[in-house]
C-alpha positions in Angstrom: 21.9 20.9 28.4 24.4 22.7 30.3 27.5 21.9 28.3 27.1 21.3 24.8 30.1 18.1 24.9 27.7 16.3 26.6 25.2 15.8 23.8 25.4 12.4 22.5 25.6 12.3 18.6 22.8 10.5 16.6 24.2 8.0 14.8 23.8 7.3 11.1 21.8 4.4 10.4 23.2 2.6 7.3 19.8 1.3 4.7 20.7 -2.5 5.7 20.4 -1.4 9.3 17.2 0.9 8.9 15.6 -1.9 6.9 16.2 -4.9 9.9 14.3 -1.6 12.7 11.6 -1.8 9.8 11.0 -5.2 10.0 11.0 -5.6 13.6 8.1 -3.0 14.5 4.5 -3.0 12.5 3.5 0.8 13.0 4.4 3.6 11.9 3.2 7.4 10.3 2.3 8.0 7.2 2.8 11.7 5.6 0.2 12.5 2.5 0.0 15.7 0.7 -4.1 16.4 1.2 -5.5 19.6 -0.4 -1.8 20.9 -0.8 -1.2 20.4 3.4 0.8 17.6 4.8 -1.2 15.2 7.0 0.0 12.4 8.9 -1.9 9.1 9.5 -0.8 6.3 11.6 -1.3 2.9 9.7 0.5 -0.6 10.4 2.9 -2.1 7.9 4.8 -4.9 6.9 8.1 -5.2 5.1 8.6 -7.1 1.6 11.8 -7.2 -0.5 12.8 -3.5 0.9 9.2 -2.3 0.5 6.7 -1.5 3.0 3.1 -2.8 2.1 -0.2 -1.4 4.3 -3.8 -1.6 3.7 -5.9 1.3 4.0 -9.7 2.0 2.8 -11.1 4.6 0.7 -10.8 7.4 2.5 -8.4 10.0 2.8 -5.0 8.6 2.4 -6.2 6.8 -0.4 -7.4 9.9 -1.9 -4.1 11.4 -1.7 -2.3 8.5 -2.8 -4.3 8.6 -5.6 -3.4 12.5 -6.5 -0.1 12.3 -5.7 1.8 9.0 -5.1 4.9 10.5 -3.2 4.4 9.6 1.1 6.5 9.5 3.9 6.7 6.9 6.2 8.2 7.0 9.5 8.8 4.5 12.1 10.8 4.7 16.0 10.7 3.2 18.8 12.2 4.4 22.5 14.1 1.8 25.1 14.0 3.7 28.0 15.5 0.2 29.8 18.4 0.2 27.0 18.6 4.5 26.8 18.3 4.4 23.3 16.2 5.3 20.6 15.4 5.2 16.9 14.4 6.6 13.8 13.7 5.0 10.4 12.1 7.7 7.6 11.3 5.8 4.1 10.2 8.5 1.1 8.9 7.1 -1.9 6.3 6.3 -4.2 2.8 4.4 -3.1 1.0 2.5 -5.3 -1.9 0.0 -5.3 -0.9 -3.3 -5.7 -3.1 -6.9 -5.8 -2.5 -9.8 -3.5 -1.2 -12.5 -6.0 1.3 -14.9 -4.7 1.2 -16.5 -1.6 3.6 -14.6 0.0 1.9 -11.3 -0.7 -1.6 -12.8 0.5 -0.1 -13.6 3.6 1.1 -10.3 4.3 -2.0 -8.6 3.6 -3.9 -11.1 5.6 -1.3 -10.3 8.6 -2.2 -6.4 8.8 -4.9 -6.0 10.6 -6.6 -2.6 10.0 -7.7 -0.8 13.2 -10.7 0.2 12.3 -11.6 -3.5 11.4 -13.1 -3.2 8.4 -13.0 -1.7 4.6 -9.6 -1.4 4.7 -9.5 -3.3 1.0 -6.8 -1.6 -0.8 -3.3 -2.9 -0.3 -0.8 -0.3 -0.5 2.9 -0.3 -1.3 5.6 1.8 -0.8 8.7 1.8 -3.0 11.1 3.4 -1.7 13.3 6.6 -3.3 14.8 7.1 -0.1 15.9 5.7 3.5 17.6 7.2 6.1 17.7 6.4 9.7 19.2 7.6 13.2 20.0 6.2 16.6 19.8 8.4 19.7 21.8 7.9 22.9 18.6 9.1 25.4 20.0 11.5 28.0 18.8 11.1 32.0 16.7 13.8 32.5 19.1 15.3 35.0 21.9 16.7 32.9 19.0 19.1 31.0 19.5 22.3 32.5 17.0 25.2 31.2 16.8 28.1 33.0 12.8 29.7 33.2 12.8 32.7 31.4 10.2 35.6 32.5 7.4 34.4 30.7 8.0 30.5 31.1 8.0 32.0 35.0 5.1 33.7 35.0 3.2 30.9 33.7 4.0 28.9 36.7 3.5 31.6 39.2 
């Protein structure tokens, strides 16, 4: 941007607030430690009791939930109509739990895994951590970058 007192500040999202964003969206990413790299997989979730709970198969991510419990997972969403956007990050611990109540059954029956089927372990996360942010979005307009050489060049 062309003068820096025109970028908006993200706001602070206290947990109260990051936990009603959670609830009201159902996908989000989830970061893994796999063979000592990060990898990110997109999975749907639901929230329980300031948890997150998602259903994956035996794969991967369970793999590396199974190594090492510790994920990220991290959730947005963009209103271009409303010029705002949002950020939710939850770290914490995942562990396999068992549908027992009726509660939790209905939950797992609600996420529907994307790939249909053998998605049979349910997954929670509990939470060490959860910050958020809210973003002012910016018209495209007041972004002012001038074209280096190169960035030139490549447009030429």
């Amino acid at each position: 941007m062309s003068d820096k007192n025109n970028v908006p500040e993200a706001e602070i999202l206290d947990p109260e607030e990051c936990w009603t964003l959670l609830a009201e969206t159902t996908v989000g990413r989830l970061a893994v430690i796999v063979d000592g790299h990060p990898d990110v997989f997109p999975v749907n979730f639901k929230v329980e009791d300031q948890t997150l709970i998602f259903r994956t198969g035996g794969g991967t991510k369970q793999q590396a939930i199974q190594s090492d419990s510790t994920v990220a997972l991290e959730a947005d969403a963009v209103s271009a109509q409303f010029g705002l956007a949002w950020s939710v990050v939850v770290k914490g611990k995942a562990v396999e739990t068992q549908p027992t109540g009726a509660a939790l059954d209905e939950i797992r029956r609600g996420l529907f895994p994307w790939q249909g089927v053998g998605q049979e372990h349910l997954v929670r996360i509990v939470p060490e951590s959860v910050t958020g942010r809210r973003f002012s979005l910016t018209a495209p307009m007041m972004w002012h970058t001038t074209l280096d050489d190169v960035t030139r060049a490549g447009f030429e």
